[in-house]
C-alpha positions in Angstrom: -15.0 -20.9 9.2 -16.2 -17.9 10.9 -15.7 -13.8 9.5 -13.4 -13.4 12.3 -11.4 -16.7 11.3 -11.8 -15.5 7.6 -10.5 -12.2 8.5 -6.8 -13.5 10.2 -7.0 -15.3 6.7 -6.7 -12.5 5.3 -4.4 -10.8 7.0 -2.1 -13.4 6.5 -2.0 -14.0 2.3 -2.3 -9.9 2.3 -5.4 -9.6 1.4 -8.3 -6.8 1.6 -12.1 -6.8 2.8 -14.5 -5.0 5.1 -16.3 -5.7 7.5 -19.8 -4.7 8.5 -21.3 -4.2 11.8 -24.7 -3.1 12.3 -24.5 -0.9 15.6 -27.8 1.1 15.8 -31.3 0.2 14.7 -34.8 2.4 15.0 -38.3 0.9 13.6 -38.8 -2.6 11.8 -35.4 -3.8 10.2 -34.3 -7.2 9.1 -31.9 -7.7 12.0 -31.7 -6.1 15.8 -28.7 -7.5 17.0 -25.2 -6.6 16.1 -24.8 -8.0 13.2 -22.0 -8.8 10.9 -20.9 -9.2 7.3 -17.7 -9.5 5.6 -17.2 -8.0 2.0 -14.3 -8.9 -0.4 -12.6 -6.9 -3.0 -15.1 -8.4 -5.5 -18.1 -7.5 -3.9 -18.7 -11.0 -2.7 -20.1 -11.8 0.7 -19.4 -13.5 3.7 -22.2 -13.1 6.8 -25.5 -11.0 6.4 -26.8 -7.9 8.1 -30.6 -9.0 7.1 -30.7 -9.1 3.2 -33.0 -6.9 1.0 -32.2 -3.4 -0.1 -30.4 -2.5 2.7 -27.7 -5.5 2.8 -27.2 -4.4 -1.0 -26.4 -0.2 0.0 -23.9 -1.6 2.6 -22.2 -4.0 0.4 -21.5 -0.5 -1.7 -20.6 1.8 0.9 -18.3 -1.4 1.8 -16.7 -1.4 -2.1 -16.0 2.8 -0.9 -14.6 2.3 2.2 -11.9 -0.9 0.8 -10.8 2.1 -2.0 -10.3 4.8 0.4 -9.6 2.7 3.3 -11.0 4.8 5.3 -14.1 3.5 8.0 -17.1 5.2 7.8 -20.5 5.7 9.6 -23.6 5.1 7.7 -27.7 5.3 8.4 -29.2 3.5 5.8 -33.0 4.1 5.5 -35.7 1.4 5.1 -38.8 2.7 3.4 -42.1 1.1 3.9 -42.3 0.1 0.1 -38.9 -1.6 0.6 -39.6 -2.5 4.0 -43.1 -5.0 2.3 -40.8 -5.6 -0.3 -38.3 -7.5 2.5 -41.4 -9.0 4.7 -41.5 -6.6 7.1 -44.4 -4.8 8.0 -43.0 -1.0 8.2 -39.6 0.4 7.6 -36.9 1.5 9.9 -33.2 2.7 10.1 -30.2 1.2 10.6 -26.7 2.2 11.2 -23.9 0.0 9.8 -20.3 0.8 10.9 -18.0 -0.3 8.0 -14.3 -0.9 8.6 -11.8 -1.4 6.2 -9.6 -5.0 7.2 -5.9 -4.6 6.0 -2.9 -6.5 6.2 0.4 -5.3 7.8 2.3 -3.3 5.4 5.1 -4.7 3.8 8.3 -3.2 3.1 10.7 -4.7 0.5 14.5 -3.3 1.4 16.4 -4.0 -1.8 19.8 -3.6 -0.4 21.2 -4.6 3.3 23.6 -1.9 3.9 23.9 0.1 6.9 20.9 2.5 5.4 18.9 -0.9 5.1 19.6 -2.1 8.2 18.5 1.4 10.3 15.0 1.5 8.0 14.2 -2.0 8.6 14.6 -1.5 12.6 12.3 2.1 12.7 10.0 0.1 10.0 9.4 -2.8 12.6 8.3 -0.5 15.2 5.3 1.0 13.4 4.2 -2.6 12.0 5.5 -2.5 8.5 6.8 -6.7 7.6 10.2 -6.1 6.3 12.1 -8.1 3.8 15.4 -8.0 2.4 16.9 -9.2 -0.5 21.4 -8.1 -1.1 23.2 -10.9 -4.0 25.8 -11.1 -0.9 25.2 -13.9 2.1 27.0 -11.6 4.3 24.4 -8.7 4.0 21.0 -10.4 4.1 20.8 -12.5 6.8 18.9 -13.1 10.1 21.8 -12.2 12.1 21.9 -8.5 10.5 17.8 -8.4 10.2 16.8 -10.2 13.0 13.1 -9.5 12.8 12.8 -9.3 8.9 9.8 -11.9 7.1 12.6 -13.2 4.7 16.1 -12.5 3.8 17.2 -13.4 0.4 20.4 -13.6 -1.4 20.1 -13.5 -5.1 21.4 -11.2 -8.0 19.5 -7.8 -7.8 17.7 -8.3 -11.2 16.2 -11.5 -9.2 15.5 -10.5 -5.7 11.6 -8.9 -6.3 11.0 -12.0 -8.1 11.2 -13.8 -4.6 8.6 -11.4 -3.0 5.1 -11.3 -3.0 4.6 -7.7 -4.1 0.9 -6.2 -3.7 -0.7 -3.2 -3.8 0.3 -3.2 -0.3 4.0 -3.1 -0.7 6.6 -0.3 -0.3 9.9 -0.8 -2.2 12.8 1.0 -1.3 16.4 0.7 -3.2 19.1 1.1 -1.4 21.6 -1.1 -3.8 25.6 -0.2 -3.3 25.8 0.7 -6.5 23.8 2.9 -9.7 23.7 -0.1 -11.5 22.2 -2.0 -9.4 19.9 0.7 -8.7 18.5 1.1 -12.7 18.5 -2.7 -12.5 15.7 -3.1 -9.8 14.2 0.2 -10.5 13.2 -1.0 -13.6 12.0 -4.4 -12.3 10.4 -2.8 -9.7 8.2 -0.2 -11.9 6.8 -3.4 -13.2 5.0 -4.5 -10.0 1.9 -3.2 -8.6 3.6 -1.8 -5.3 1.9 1.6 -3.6 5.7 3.5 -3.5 9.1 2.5 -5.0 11.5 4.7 -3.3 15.1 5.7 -4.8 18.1 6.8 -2.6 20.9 8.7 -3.7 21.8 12.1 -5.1 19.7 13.8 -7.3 22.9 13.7 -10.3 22.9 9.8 -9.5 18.8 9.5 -9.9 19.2 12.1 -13.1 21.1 9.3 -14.7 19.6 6.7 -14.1 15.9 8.1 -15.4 17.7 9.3 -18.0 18.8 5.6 -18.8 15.9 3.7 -18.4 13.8 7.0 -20.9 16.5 6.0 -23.0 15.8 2.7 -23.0 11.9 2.9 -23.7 10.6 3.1 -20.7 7.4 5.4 -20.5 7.6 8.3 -18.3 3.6 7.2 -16.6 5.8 4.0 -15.3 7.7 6.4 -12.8 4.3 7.7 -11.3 4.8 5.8 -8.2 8.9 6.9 -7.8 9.5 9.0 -5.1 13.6 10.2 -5.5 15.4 11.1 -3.2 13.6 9.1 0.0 12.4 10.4 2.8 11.1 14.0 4.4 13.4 17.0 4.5 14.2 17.2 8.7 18.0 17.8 7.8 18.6 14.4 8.1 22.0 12.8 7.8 23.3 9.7 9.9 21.5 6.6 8.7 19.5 6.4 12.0 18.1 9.9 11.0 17.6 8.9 7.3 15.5 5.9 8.4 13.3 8.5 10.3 12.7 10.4 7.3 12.2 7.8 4.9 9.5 6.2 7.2 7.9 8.9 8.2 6.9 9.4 4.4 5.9 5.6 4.4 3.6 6.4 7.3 2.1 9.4 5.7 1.5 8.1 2.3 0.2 4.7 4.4 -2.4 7.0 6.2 -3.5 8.7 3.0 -2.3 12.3 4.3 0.9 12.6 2.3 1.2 15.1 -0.6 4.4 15.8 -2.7 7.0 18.0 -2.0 9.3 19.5 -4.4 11.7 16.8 -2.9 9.6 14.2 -4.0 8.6 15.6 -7.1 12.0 16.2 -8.4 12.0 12.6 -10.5 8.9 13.8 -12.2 10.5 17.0 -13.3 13.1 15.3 -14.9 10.9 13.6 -16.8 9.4 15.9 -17.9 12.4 18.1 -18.6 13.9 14.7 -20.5 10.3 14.7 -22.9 10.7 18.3 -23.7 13.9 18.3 -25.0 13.2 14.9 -26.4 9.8 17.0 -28.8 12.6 20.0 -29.5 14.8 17.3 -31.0 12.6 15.7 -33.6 11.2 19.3 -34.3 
């Protein structure tokens, strides 16, 4: 298998690498075409840009890049000590483009109501893979999410456990019901998804954090909620919701999302419910 079959690998169980491609060289260096190497999550290799020192520097600007998941640019300097040290007779530079290799997004619509079904189309458009998981037949289906992965029906408290959720996920619950909604949002805090997203009002999300606090749950499991969904443009017909909600997947996707007080309203409460929670057994 080659890196470029390796890398639609990948892509398709979800996984992360980068990939390395040596674009500019200057003086003696191990390699002088454009060469390539693939790096995995746990620093294993796939591929060679030459050995020695220099393979080693790349495969840790590489382990950088997969956590910001941002590309970068690098020159990587060959001394002449390093240079004997690799069989070469005098040292050079190098410059190494690394590239981070992601898989499609995937966006986990717990809930196929009208809200469900407007996200899923805008989603779909900007390359997120949406699934959708409702306990009724008559909600999740192909016919109402014509382009989604996978379309379960199953009791709410069972529908994440039919999904592979990664790092890579994005959870949004959109239930009919609060219930429902404390039901998955506490499955869901379980998982290792990048945002769990809550509609509603902010009485009905008050509740429900209040619930699950009651319960036992520690307020550091809520430090991926956002509640309520979605960027303040005024929205308000579902079509304009779904614009909202996935513009803030987008941002927080591209890394240049930051909390507004919207967003940060769940963690407020929180705190709010832990101070009055130290007053009481003062």
């Amino acid at each position: 298998m080659d890196i470029f079959e390796e890398i639609v690998r990948l892509r398709r169980e979800g996984s992360k690498a980068a990939l390395a491609t040596v674009v500019k060289w200057l003086g003696s260096t191990p390699r002088r075409d454009n060469a390539k190497m693939l790096v995995f999550e746990d620093g294993s290799t796939m591929g060679s840009i030459g050995g020695g020192s220099t393979e080693a520097e790349v495969v840790e600007e590489a382990c950088r890049v997969l956590k910001t998941e941002k590309a970068s640019l690098t020159k990587f300097t060959l001394t002449q000590e390093e240079a004997a040290a690799d069989g070469l007779i005098c040292g050079g530079t190098v410059e190494v483009f690394v590239e981070p290799i992601l898989p499609d997004p995937s966006l986990l619509l717990m809930g196929g109501g009208h809200l469900a079904q407007a996200i899923a189309e805008t989603a779909q458009e900007v390359e997120f893979k949406v699934s959708v998981a409702d306990d009724r037949a008559s909600f999740a289906n192909r016919e109402r999410f014509p382009g989604a992965q996978k379309t379960i029906v199953a009791p709410f408290e069972e529908g994440l456990d039919s999904m592979n959720v990664t790092e890579n996920s994005f959870i949004l619950i959109v239930t009919r019901g609060h219930g429902y909604d404390q039901v998955v949002l506490e499955k869901a805090i379980q998982t290792p998804a990048r945002y769990i997203g809550l509609v509603g009002s902010r009485r009905k999300i008050r509740i429900i954090l209040k619930n699950l606090l009651e319960k036992g749950v520690p307020p550091e499991a809520f430090s991926r909620l956002y509640a309520p969904i979605g960027l303040e443009i005024g929205s308000e017909t579902p079509q304009e919701i779904a614009v909202s909600v996935v513009a803030e997947l987008i941002a927080l996707r591209k890394g240049v999302h930051q909390r507004s007080k919207k967003q940060l309203f769940a963690m407020k409460l929180i705190e709010e419910y832990g101070s009055q929670d130290q007053a009481e057994a003062r």
